[in-house]
ChimeraX commands (.cxc) that place a marker at each C-alpha (Angstrom):
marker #1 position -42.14,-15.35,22.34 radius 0.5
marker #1 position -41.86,-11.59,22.79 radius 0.5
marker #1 position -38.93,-9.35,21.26 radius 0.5
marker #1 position -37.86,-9.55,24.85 radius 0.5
marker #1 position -37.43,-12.94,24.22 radius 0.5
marker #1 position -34.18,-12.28,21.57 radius 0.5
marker #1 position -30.91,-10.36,20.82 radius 0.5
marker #1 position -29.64,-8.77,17.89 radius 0.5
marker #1 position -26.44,-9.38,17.10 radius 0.5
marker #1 position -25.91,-8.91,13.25 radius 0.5
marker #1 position -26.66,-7.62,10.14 radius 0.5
marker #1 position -26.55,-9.37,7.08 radius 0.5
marker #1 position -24.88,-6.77,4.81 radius 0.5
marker #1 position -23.89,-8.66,1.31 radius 0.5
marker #1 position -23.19,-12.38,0.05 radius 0.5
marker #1 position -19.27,-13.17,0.08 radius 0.5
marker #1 position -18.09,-15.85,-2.81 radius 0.5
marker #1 position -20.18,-17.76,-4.79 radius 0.5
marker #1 position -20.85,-20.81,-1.97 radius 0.5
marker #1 position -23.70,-19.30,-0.42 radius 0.5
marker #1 position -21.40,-17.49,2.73 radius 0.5
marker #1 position -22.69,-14.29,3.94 radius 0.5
marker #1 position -21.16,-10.86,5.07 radius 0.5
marker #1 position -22.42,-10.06,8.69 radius 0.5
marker #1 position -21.97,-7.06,10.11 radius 0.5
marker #1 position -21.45,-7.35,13.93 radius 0.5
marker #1 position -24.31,-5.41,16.54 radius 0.5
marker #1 position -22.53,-6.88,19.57 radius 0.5
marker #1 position -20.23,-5.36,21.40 radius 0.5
marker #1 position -18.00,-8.94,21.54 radius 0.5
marker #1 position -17.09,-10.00,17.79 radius 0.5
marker #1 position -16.08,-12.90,18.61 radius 0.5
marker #1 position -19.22,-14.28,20.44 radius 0.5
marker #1 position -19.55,-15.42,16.77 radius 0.5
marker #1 position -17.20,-18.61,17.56 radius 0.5
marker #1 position -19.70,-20.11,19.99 radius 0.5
marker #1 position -22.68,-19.83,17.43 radius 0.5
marker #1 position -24.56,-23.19,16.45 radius 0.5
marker #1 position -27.90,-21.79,15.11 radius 0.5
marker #1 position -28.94,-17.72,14.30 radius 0.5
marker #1 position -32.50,-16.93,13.74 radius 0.5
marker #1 position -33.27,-14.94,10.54 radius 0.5
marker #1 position -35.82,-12.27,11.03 radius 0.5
marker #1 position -37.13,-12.49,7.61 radius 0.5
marker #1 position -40.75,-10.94,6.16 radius 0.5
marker #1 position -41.75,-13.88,6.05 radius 0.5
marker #1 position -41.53,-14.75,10.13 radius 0.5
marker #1 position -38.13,-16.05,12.17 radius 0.5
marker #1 position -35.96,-18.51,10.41 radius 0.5
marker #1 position -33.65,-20.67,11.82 radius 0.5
marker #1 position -29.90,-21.23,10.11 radius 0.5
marker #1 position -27.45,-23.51,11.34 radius 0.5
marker #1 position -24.12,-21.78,10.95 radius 0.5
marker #1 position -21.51,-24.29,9.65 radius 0.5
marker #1 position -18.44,-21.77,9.58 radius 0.5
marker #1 position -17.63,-18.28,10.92 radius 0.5
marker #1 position -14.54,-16.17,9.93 radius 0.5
marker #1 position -13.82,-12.64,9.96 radius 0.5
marker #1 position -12.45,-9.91,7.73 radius 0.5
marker #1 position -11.32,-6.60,8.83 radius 0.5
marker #1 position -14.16,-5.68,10.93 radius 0.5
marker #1 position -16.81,-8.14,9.24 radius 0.5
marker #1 position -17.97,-11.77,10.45 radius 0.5
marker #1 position -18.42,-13.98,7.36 radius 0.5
marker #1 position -20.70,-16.62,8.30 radius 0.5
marker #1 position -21.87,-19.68,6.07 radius 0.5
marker #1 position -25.16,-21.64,6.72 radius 0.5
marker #1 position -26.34,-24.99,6.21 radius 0.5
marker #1 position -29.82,-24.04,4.88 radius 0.5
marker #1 position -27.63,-21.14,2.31 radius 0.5
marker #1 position -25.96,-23.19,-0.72 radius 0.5
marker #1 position -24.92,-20.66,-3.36 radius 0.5
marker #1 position -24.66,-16.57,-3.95 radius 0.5
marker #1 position -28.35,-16.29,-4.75 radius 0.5
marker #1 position -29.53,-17.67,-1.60 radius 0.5
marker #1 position -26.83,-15.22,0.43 radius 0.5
marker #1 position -28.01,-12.27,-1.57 radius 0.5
marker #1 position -31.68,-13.15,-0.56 radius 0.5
marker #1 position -30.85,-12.50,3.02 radius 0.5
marker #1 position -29.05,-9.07,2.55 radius 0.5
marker #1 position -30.01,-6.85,4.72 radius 0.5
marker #1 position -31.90,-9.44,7.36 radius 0.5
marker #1 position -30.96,-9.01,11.35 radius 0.5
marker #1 position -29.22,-12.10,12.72 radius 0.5
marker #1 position -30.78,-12.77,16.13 radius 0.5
marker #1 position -30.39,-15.36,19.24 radius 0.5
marker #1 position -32.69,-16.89,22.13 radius 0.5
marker #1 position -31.52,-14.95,24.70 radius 0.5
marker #1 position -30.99,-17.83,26.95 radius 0.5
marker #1 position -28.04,-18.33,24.33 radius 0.5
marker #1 position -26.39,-14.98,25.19 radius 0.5
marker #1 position -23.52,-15.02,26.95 radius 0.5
marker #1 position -23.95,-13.68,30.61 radius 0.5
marker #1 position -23.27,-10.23,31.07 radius 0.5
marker #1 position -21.04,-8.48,33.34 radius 0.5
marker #1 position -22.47,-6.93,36.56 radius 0.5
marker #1 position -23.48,-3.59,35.53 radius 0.5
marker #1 position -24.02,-4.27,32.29 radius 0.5
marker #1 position -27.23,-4.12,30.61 radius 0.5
marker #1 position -28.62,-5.10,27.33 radius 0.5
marker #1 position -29.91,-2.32,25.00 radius 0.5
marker #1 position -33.24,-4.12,24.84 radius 0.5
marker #1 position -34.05,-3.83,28.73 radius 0.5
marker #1 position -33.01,-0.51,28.46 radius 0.5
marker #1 position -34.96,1.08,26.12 radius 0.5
marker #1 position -38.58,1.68,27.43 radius 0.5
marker #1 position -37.82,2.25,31.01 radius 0.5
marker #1 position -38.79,5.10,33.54 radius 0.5
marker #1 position -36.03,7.30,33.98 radius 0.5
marker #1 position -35.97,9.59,37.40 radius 0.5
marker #1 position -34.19,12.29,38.47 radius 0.5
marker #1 position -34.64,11.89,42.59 radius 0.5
marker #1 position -38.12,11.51,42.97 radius 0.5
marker #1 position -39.30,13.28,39.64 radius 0.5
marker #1 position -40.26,11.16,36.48 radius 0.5
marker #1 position -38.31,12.91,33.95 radius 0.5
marker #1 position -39.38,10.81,30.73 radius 0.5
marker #1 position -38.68,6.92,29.63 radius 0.5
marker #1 position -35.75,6.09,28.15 radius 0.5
marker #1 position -36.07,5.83,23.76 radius 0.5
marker #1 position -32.81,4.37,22.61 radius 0.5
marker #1 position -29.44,4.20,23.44 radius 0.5
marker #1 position -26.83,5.32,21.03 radius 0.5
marker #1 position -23.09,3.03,21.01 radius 0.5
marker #1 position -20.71,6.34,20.31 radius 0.5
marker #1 position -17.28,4.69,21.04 radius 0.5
marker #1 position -16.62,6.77,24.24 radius 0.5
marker #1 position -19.84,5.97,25.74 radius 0.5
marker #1 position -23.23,5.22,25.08 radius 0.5
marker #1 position -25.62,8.05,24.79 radius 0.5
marker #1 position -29.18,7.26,26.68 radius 0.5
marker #1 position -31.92,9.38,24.69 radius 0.5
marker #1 position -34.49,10.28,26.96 radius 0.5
marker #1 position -38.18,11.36,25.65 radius 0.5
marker #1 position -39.10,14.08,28.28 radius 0.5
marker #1 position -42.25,16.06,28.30 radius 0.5
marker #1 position -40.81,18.92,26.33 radius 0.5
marker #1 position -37.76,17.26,23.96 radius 0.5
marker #1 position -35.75,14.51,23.60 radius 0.5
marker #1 position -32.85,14.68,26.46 radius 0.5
marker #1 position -29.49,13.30,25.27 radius 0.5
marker #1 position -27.57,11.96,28.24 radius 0.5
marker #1 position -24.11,10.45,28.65 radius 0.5
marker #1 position -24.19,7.11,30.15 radius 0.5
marker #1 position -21.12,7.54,32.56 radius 0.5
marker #1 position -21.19,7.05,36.39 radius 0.5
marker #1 position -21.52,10.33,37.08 radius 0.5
marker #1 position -24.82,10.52,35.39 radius 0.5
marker #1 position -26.31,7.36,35.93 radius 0.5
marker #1 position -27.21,6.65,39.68 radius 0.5
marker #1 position -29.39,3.34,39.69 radius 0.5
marker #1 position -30.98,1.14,37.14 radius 0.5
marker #1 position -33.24,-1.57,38.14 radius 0.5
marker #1 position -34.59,-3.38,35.06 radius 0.5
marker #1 position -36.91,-5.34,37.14 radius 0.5
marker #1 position -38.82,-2.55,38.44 radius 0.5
marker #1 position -38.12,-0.67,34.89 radius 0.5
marker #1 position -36.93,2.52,36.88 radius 0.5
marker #1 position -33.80,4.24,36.27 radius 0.5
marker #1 position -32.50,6.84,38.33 radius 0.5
marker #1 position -29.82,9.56,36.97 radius 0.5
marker #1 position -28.45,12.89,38.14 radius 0.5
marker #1 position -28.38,15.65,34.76 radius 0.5
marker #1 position -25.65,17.31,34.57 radius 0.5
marker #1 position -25.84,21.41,34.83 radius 0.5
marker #1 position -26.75,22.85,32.01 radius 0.5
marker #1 position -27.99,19.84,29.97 radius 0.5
marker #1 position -31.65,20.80,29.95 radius 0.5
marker #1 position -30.31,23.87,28.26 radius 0.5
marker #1 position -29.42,22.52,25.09 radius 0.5
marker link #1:1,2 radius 0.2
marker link #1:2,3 radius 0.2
marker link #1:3,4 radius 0.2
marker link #1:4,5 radius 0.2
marker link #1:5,6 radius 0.2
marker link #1:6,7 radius 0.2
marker link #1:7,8 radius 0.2
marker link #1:8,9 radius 0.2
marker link #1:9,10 radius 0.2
marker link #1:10,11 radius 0.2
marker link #1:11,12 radius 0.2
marker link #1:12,13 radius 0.2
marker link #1:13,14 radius 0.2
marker link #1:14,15 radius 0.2
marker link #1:15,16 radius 0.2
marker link #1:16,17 radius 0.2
marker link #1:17,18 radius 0.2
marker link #1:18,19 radius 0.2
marker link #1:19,20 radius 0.2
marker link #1:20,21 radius 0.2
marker link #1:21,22 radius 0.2
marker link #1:22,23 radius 0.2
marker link #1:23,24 radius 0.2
marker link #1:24,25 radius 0.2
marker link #1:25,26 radius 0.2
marker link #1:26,27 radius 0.2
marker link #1:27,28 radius 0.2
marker link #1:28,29 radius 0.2
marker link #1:29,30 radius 0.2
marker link #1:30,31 radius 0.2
marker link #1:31,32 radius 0.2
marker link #1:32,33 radius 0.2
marker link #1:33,34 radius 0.2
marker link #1:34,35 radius 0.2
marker link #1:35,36 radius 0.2
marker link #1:36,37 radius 0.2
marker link #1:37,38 radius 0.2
marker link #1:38,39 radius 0.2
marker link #1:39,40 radius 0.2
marker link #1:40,41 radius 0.2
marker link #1:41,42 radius 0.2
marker link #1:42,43 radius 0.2
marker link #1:43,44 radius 0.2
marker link #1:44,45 radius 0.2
marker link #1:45,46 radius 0.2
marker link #1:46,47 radius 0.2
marker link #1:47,48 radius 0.2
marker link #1:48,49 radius 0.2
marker link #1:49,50 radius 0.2
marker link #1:50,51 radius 0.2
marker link #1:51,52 radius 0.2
marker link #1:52,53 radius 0.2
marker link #1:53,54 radius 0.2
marker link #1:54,55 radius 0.2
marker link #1:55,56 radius 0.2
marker link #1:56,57 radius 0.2
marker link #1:57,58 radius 0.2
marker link #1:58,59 radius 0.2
marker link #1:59,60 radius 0.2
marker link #1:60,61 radius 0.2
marker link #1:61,62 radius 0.2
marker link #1:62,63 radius 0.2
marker link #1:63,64 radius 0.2
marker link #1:64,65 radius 0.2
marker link #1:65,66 radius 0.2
marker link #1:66,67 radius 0.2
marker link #1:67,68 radius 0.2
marker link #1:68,69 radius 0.2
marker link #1:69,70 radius 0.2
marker link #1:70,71 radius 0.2
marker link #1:71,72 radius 0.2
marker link #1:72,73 radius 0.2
marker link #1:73,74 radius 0.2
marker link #1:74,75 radius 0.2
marker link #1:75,76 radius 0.2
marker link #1:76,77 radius 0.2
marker link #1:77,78 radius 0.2
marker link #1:78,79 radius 0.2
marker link #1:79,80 radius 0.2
marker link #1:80,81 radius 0.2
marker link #1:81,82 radius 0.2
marker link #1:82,83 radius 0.2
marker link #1:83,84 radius 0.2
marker link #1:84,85 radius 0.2
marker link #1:85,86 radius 0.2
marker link #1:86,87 radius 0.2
marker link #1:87,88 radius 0.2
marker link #1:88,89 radius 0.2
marker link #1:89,90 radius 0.2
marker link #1:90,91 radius 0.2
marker link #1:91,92 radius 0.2
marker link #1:92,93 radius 0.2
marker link #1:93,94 radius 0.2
marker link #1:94,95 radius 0.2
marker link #1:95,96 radius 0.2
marker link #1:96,97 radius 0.2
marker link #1:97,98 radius 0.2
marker link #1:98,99 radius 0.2
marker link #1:99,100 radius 0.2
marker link #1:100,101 radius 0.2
marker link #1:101,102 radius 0.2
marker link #1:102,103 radius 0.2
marker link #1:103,104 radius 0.2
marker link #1:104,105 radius 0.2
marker link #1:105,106 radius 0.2
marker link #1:106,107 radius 0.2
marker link #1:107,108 radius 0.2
marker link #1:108,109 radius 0.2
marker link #1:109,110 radius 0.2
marker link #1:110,111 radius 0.2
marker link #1:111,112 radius 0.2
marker link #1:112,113 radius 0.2
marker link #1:113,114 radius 0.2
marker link #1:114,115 radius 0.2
marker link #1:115,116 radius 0.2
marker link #1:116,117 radius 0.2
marker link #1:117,118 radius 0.2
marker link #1:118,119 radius 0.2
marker link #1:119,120 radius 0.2
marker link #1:120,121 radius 0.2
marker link #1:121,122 radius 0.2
marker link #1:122,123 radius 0.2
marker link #1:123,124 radius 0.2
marker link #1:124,125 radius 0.2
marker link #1:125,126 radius 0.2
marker link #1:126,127 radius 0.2
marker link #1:127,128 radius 0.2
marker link #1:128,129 radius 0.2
marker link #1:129,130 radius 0.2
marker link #1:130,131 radius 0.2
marker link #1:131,132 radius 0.2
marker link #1:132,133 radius 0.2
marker link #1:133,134 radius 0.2
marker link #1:134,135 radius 0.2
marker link #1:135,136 radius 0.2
marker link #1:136,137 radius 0.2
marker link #1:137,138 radius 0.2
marker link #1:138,139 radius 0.2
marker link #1:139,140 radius 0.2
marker link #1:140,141 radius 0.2
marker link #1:141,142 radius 0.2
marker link #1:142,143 radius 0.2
marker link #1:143,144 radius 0.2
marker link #1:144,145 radius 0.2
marker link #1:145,146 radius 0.2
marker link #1:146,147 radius 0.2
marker link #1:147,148 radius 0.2
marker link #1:148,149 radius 0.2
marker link #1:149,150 radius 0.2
marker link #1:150,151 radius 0.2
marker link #1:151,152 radius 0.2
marker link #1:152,153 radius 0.2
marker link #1:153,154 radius 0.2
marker link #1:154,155 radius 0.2
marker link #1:155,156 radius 0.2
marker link #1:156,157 radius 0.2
marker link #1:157,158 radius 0.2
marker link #1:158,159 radius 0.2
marker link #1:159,160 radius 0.2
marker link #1:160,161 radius 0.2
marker link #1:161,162 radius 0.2
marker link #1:162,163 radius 0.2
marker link #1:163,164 radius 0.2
marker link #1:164,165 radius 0.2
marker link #1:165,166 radius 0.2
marker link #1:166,167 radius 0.2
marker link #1:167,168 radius 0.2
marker link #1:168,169 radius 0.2
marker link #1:169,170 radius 0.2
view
């Protein structure tokens, strides 16, 4: 299976308590998708590692999540600062016109019929996302809002945008 092939949708930030439950910082823009869990996959050094979640909770803006596999502090502490991941065919679907980050990032981005550059990252700002785009001469930051984003086809990997006047400029 490819990277392609998963979803990030936590961090594992600290061990909460002394049973083994862990602090997870959410990467999804849903917190409580959380609910609906039966198994994460631990991207470990040591390869993926499947955990059975056996309770989910949250705390101000935290998920605290206890395992099956995860008995005491010790254990939790050994998985601080691990991604939480899913199958993607676990995801929940997505609204039309919504994409996730991970088909995003590596596509051709366009301005009419011009190449401009392929899409880096995307950065979640609140507002709205910013789509950083490696050009041949910088790194273009552009606002993902409808009047800047025209088409995007993941299929064909092509997105097609209109820059705003004066972008190019800064």
């Amino acid at each position: 299976m490819s990277d392609k092939d998963y979803l990030v949708i936590g961090k594992i930030v600290a061990s909460h308590g002394i049973k083994g439950e862990t602090k997870v910082m959410p990467l999804t823009d849903d917190i409580y998708r959380f609910d609906d869990l039966e198994t994460v996959i631990a991207d470990t050094k040591e390869g993926n590692k499947d955990l059975t979640v056996k309770g989910v909770r949250y705390h101000k803006n935290m998920v605290l999540i206890t395992f099956e596999q995860i008995k005491d502090r010790n254990e939790a502490d050994r998985l601080k600062d691990i991604y939480i991941k899913i199958r993607r065919e676990d995801a929940a679907p997505l609204p039309e016109g919504r994409y996730y980050i991970v088909d995003l990032v590596g596509i051709e981005v366009f301005e009419g019929d011009k190449k401009i550059g392929i899409l880096k990252d995307v950065l979640q700002t609140g507002a709205a996302d910013i789509y950083l785009i490696d050009t041949a001469d910088k790194e273009l930051m552009l606002p993902a809002i409808e009047e800047n984003i025209r088409d995007i086809d993941i299929k064909e990997g092509k997105m097609h945008v209109s820059i705003p006047e004066g972008l190019w400029d800064l």
